[in-house]
C-alpha positions in Angstrom: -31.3 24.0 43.1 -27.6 25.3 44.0 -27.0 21.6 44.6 -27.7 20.8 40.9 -25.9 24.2 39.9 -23.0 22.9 41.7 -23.1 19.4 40.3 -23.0 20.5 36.8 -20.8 23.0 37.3 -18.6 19.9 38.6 -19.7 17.6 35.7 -18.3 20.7 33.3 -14.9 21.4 34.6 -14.3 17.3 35.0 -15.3 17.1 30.8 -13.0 20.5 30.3 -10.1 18.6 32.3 -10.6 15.3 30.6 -10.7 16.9 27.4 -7.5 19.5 27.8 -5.7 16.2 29.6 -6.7 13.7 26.2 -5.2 16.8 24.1 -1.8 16.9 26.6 -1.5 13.0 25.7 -1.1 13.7 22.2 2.0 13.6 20.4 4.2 16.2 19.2 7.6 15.0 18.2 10.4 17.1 16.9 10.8 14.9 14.3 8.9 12.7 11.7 10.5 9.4 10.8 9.0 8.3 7.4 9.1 5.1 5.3 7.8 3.7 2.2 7.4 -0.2 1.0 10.3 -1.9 -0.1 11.0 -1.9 -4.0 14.0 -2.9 -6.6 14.6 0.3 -7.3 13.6 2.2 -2.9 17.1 4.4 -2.7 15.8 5.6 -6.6 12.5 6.3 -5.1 13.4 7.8 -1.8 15.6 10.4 -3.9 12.2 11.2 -5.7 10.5 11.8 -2.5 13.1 14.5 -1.6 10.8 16.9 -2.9 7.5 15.8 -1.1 9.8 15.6 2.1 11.0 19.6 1.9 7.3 20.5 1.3 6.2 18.5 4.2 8.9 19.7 6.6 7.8 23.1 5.4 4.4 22.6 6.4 5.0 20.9 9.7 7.9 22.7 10.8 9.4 19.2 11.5 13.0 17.8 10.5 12.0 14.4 8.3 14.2 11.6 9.1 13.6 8.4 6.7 13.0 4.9 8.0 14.8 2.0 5.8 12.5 -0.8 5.1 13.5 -4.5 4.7 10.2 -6.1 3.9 6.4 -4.8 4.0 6.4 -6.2 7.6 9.1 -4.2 8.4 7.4 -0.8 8.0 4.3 -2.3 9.9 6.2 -3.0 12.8 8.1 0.4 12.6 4.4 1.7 13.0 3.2 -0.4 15.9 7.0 0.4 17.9 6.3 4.1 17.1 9.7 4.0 14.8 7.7 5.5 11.8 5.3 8.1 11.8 4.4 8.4 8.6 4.6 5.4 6.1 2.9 4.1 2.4 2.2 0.6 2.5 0.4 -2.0 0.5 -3.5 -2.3 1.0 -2.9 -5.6 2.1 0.0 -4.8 4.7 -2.1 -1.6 5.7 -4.8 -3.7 6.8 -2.8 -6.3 8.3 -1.1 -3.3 10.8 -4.7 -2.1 11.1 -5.9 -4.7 12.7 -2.9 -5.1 14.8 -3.7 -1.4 16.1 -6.3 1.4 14.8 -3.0 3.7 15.5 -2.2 3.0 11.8 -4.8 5.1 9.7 -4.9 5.8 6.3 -5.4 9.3 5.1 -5.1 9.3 1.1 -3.8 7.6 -1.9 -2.7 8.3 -5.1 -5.1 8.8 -8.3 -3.5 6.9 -11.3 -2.7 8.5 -14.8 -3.7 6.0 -17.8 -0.7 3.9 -18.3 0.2 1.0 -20.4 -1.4 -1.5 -18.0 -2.8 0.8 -15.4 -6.5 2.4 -15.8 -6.9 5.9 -14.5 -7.9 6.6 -10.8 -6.9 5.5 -7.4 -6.9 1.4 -8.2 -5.6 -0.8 -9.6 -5.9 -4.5 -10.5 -3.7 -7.9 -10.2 -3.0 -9.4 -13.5 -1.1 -13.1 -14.5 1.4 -12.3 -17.0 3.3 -15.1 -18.8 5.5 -14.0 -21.8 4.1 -13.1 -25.1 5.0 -15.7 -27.9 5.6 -18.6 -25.1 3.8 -22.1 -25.1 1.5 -20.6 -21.9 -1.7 -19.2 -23.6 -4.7 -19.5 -21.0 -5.0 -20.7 -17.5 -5.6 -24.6 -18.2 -2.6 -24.4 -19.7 0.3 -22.9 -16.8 -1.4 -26.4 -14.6 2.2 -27.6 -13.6 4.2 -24.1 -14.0 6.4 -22.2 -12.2 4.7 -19.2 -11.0 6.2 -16.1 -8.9 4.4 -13.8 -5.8 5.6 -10.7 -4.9 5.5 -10.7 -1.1 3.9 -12.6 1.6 1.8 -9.2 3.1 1.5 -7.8 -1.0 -2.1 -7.7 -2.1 -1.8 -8.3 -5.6 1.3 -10.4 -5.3 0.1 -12.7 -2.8 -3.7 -12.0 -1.9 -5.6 -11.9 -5.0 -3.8 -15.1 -6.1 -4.9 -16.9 -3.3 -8.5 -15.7 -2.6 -9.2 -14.4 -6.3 -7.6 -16.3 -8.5 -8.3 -19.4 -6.9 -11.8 -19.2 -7.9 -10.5 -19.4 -11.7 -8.4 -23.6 -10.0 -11.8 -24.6 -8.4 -10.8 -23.4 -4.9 -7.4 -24.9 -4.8 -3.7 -23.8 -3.2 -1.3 -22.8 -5.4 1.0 -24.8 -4.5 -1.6 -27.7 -5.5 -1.7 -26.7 -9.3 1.9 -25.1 -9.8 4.4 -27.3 -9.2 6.1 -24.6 -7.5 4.9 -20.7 -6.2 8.4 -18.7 -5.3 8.5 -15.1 -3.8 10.5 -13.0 -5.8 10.5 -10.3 -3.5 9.0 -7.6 -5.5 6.7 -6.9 -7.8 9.8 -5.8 -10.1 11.7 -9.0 -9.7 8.7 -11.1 -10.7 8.0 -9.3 -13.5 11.9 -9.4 -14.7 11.7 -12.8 -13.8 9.2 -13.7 -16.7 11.2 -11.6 -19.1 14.2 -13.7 -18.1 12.5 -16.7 -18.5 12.9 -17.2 -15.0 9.4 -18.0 -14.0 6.7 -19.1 -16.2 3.7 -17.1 -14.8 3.5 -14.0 -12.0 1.0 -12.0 -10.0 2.3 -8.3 -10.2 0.1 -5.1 -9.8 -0.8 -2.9 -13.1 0.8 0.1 -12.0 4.1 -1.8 -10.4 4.1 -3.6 -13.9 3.8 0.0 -15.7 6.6 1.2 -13.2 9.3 -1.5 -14.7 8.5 -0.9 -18.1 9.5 2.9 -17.8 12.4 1.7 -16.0 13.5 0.4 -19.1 14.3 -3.4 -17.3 11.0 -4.9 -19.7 9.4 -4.0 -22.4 5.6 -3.9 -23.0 5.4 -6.4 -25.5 7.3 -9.0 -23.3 4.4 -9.6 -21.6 0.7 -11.2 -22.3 -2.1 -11.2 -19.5 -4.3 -14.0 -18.7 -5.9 -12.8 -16.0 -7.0 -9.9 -14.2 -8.5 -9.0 -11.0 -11.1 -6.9 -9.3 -10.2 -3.2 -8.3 -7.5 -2.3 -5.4 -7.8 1.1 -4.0 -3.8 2.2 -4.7 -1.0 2.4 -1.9 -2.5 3.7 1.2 -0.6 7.0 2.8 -0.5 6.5 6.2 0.0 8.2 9.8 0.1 7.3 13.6 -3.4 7.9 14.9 -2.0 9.1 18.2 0.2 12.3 16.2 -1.8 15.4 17.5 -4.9 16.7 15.3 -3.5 19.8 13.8 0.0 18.0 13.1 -2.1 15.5 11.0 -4.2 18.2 9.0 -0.9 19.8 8.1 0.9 16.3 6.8 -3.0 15.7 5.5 -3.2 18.9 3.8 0.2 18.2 2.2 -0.4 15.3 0.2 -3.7 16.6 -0.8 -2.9 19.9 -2.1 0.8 18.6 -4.0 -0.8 19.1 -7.4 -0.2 22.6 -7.0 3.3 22.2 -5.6 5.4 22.6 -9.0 8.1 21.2 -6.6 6.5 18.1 -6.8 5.6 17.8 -10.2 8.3 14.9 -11.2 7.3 12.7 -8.0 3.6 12.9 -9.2 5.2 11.9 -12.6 7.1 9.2 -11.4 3.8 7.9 -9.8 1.7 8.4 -13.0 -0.5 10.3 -10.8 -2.3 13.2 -11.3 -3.0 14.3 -7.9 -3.9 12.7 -4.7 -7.1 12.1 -2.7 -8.5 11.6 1.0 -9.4 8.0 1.8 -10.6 6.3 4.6 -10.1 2.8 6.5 -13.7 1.5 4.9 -12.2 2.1 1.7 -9.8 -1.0 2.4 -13.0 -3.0 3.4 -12.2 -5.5 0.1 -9.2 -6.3 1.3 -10.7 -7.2 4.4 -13.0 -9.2 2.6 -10.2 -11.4 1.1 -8.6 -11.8 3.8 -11.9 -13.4 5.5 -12.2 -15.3 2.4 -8.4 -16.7 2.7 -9.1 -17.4 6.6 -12.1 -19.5 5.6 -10.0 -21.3 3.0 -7.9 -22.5 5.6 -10.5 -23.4 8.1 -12.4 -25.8 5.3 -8.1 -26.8 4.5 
């Protein structure tokens, strides 16, 4: 009997140790580097974020130090090299640093105002615009056209086109009924692009397309949709899974209570959001989904 006492009583401290020594390997840095996806317009957004970024050092009692992106893959592997802490990325690029490492996880995203393009709530779809009043009027007819992606990692800009929309070409490449598929960049350049006459179709997101139009660089009436796609959960908010537990609640806790921040009343504005909301990995599970789709493209390529 004292034998099994002392066993247990050995078992107990060894799960008490184990447990205080997983809590010691968490981390607690004195800073929090943060980035965001590149746009046209990132210095403009960044100095919209200034806001968020007081409140959130606020809350943590951490000095926020900003992480300049070059391309979606750029604020992945800021993640995976522990560069960034914090970061927003595409749902496409979110799941593509996911399955690199379950360090990246997604925490919330942004719930969507009605805009000109955009539907309310926290997705959004990938539309083909062409310009209004051009010879392009359905999808038979842009066989041969010029047509512009956003980004190689972008969801609607590159994804959707090739997994979605290809269902609307009998299965095929791009490249194999455009006679050429550019990457613009951005969803901003392609959608300038078509208002230049630069390209005759693109992919572009509803809200990114919303986004240039109150920028003033397009009008709403420049552009006419041919297609659209299924729902995208929004921009996923992201943090390093290995930040300790009550650091996360408090960056967490941020985001999800900045409705009531009047501080941050003009960033929700600028994101045509009315608030933000939890979400977790599974809710990027269609993205996943096309992904596997594209992968089985290839294979049968």
């Amino acid at each position: 009997m004292k034998l099994r006492m002392l066993f247990a009583a050995a078992i107990s401290a060894l799960v008490g140790i184990t447990g205080a020594w997983a809590q010691e390997k968490c981390e607690d840095p004195p800073a929090l580097r943060f980035s965001i996806i590149p746009t046209e317009e990132t210095m403009q957004e960044l100095a919209l974020y200034k806001p968020v970024i007081d409140i959130l050092s606020k809350n943590t009692g951490k000095k926020i130090e900003f992480y300049m992106p070059t391309s979606y893959a750029s604020v992945i592997e800021a993640m995976l090299g522990n560069w960034v802490d914090i970061a927003v990325h595409g749902p496409n690029s979110y799941v593509i640093g996911n399955e690199k490492s379950k360090n990246i996880e997604v925490f919330a995203t942004y719930a969507k105002a009605k805009g000109i393009f955009q539907e309310e709530g926290p997705g959004y779809h990938a539309v083909l615009i062409v310009k209004k009043g051009g010879k392009f009027k359905d999808i038979a007819s842009l066989k041969g056209a010029v047509v512009a992606l956003a980004d190689p990692a972008s969801t609607s800009g590159n994804l959707m086109p090739r997994v979605e929309f290809a269902k609307e070409i009998d299965g095929r490449e791009l490249e194999d009924y455009f006679s050429k598929v550019v990457y613009s960049g951005s969803h901003d350049k392609s959608a300038v692009a078509i208002a230049e006459g630069k390209a005759d179709a693109a992919f572009v997101a509803t809200h990114r397309l919303d986004n240039v139009i109150e920028r003033g660089l397009v009008k709403a009436e420049d552009f006419e949709v041919l297609w659209k796609s299924r729902l995208v959960p929004q921009d996923p908010f992201t943090y390093r899974g290995t930040l300790c537990e009550d650091l996360k609640a408090k960056i967490r806790d941020t985001f999800l209570n900045l409705h009531n921040e009047p501080e941050a009343a003009k960033f929700l504005q600028n994101l045509n959001s009315v608030k933000f909301v939890p979400m977790k990995s599974e809710d990027y599970d269609i993205i996943r989904d096309l992904r596997a789709a594209q992968e089985k493209q290839k294979q049968k390529g």
